[in-house]
C-alpha positions as CSV (number, residue, x, y, z in Angstrom):
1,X,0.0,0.0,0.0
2,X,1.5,3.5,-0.6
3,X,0.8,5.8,1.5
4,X,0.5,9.6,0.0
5,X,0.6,12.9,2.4
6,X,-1.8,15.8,1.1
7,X,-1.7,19.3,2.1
8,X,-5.0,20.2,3.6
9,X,-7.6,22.2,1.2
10,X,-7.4,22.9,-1.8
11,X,-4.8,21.0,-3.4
12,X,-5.7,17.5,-1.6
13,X,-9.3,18.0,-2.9
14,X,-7.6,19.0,-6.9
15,X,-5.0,15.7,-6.7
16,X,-8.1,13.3,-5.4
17,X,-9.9,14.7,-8.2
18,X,-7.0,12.9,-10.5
19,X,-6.9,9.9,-8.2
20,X,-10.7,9.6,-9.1
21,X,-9.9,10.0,-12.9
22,X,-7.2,7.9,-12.8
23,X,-9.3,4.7,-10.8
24,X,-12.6,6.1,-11.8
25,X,-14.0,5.6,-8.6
26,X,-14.1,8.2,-5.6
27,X,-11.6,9.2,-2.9
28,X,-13.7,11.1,0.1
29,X,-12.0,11.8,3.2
30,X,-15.4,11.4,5.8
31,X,-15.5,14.8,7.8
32,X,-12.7,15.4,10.1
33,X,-10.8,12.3,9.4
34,X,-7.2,12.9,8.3
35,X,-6.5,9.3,7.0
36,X,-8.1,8.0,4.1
37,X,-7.9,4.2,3.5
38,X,-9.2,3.4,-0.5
39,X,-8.3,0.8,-3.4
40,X,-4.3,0.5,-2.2
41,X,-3.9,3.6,-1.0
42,X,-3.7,5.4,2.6
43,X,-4.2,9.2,2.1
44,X,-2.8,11.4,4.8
45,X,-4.5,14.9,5.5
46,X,-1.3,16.7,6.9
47,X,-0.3,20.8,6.8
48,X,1.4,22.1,3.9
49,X,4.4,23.0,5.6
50,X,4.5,19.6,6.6
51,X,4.1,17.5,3.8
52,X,7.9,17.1,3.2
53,X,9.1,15.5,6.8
54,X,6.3,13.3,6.1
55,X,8.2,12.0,3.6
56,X,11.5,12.7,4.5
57,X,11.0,10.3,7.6
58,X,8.8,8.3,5.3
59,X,5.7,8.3,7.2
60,X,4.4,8.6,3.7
61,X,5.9,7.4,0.8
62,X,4.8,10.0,-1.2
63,X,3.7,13.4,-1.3
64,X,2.0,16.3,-3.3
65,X,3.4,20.1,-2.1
66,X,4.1,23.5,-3.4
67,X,7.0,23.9,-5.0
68,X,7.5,26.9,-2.6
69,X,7.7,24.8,0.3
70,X,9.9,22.4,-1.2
71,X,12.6,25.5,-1.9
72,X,11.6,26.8,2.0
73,X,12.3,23.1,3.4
74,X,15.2,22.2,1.2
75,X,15.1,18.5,2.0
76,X,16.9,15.3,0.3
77,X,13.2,14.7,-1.7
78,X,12.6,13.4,-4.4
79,X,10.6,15.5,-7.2
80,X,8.5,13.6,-9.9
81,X,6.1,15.6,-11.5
82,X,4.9,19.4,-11.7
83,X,0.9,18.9,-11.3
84,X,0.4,22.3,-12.7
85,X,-2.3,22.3,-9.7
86,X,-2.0,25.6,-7.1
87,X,0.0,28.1,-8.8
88,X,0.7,31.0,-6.9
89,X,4.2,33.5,-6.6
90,X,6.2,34.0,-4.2
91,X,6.7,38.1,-4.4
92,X,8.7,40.9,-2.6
93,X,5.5,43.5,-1.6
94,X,5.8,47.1,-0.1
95,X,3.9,49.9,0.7
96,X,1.6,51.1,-2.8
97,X,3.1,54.7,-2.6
98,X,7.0,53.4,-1.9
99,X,9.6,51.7,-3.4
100,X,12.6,49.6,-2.2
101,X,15.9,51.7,-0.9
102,X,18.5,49.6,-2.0
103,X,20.8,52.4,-0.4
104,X,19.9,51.4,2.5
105,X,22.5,49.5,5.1
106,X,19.9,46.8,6.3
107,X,16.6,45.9,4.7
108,X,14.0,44.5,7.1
109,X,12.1,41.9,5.9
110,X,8.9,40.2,7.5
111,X,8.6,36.9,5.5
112,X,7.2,32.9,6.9
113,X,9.8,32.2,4.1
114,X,12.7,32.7,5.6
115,X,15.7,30.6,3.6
116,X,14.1,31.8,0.6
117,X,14.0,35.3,1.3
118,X,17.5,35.1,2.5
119,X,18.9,33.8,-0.8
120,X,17.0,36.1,-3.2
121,X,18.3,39.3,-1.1
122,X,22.2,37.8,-0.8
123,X,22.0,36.9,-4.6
124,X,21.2,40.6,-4.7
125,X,24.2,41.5,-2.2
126,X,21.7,43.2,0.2
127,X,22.1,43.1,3.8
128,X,18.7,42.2,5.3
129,X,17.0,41.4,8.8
130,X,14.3,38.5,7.9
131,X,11.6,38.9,10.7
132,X,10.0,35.5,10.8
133,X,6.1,35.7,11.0
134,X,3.5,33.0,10.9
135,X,0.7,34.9,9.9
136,X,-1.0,38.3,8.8
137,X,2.4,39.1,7.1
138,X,1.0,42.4,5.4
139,X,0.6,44.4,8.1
140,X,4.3,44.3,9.1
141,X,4.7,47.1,7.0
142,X,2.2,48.9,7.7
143,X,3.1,49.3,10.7
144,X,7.2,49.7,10.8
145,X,7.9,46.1,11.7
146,X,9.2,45.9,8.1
147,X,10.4,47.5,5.7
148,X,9.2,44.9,2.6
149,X,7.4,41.6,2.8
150,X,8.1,38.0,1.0
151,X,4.5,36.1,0.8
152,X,2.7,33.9,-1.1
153,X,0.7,35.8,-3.8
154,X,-2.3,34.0,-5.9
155,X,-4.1,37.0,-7.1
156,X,-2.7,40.3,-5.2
157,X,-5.7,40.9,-3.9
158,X,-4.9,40.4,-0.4
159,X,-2.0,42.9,-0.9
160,X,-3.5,45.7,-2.3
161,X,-6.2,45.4,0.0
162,X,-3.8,46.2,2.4
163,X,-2.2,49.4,0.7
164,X,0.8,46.9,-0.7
165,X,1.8,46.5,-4.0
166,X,4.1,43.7,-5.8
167,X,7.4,44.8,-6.9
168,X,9.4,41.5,-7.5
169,X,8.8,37.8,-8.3
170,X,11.2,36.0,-6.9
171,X,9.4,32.4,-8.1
172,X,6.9,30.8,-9.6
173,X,5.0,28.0,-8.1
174,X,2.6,25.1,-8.5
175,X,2.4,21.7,-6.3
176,X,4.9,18.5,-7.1
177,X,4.7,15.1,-6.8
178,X,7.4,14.4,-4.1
179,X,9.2,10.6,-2.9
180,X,10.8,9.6,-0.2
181,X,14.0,7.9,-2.2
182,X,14.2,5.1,-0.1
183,X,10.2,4.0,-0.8
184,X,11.2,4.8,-4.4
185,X,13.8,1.7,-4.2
186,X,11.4,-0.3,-2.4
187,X,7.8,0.3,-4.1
188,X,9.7,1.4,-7.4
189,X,6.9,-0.1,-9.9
190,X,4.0,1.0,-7.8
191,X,5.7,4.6,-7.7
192,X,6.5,4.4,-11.3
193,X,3.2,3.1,-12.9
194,X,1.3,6.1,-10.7
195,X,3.6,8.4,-12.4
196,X,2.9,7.5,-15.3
197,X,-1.0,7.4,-14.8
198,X,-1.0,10.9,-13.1
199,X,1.2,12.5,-16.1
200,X,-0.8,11.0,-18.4
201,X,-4.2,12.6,-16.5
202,X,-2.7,15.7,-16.3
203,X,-1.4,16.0,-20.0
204,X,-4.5,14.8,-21.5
């Protein structure tokens, strides 16, 4: 049985909508549940952030995660497949009416990102302070904490509701098909043969 870790919302419910079209028959997690037991499969309802040390310590032997987690984590995983499935940015954002001071010694930047953050500004030879945040990342700002923000955009709408504007892309991304590389030596053909299924649902 392989066992497969899904980020909660909206990519779990978009990559069981594959599974069904793949096995034509349905994959329902019952309310609450976080483990889904169906047709050689154990589906694992886990936090984004999270997905890859499921893996990693192969809990799961597989995985589905944004490839913007994958850079954040940085862990020996393996990736199979771009599922073209919850595309987003990860941007640089700033106050609508200012731009970035890149004469300034230190830039402060409020970011859950922090590694990646950290390599886009040193590719850039700034000096920065990351200011790690968990949550409600636009108003650092707005209110001096920072002077720029690294986030997750999808639309922008969430910045410029907040007086913020995008100034830089720093990466595209979309969620992967991940493997733990030791369950990829030992449950090679089951791996392989849902690769190929999935890339051929997706390319169809």
């Amino acid at each position: 049985m392989l066992t497969v870790a899904l980020p909660k919302g909206r990519i779990a419910e978009e990559t069981l909508a594959i599974f069904e079209k793949i096995f034509n028959t349905s994959f329902h997690f019952d309310d609450r549940k976080l483990i889904l037991e169906a047709h050689g499969f154990r589906f694992l309802l886990v936090r984004n952030q999270d997905v890859p040390a499921y893996v990693l310590h192969q809990s799961a032997d597989i995985g589905v995660v944004g490839l913007d987690v994958l850079e954040e984590k940085d862990e020996d995983l393996l990736r199979l497949l771009d599922l073209g499935i919850g595309k987003c940015k990860v941007c640089v954002g700033i106050q609508a009416d200012k731009e970035i001071d890149y004469t300034v010694p230190e830039l402060k930047v409020a970011t859950k990102m922090v590694n990646i953050a950290q390599k886009y500004f040193s590719k850039k030879a700034m000096a920065v302070e990351i200011i790690k945040l968990y949550g409600s990342i636009e108003l650092a700002p707005l209110v001096g904490l920072s002077d720029v923000i690294v986030d997750v955009v999808e639309t922008g709408a969430t910045m410029k509701q907040n007086g913020l504007k995008v100034v830089e892309t720093i990466m595209e991304s979309s969620a992967y098909l991940i493997s733990n590389k030791n369950s990829f030596i030992e449950k090679k053909d089951e791996i392989t043969s849902l690769y190929h299924k999935i890339n051929t649902a997706i390319t169809q």
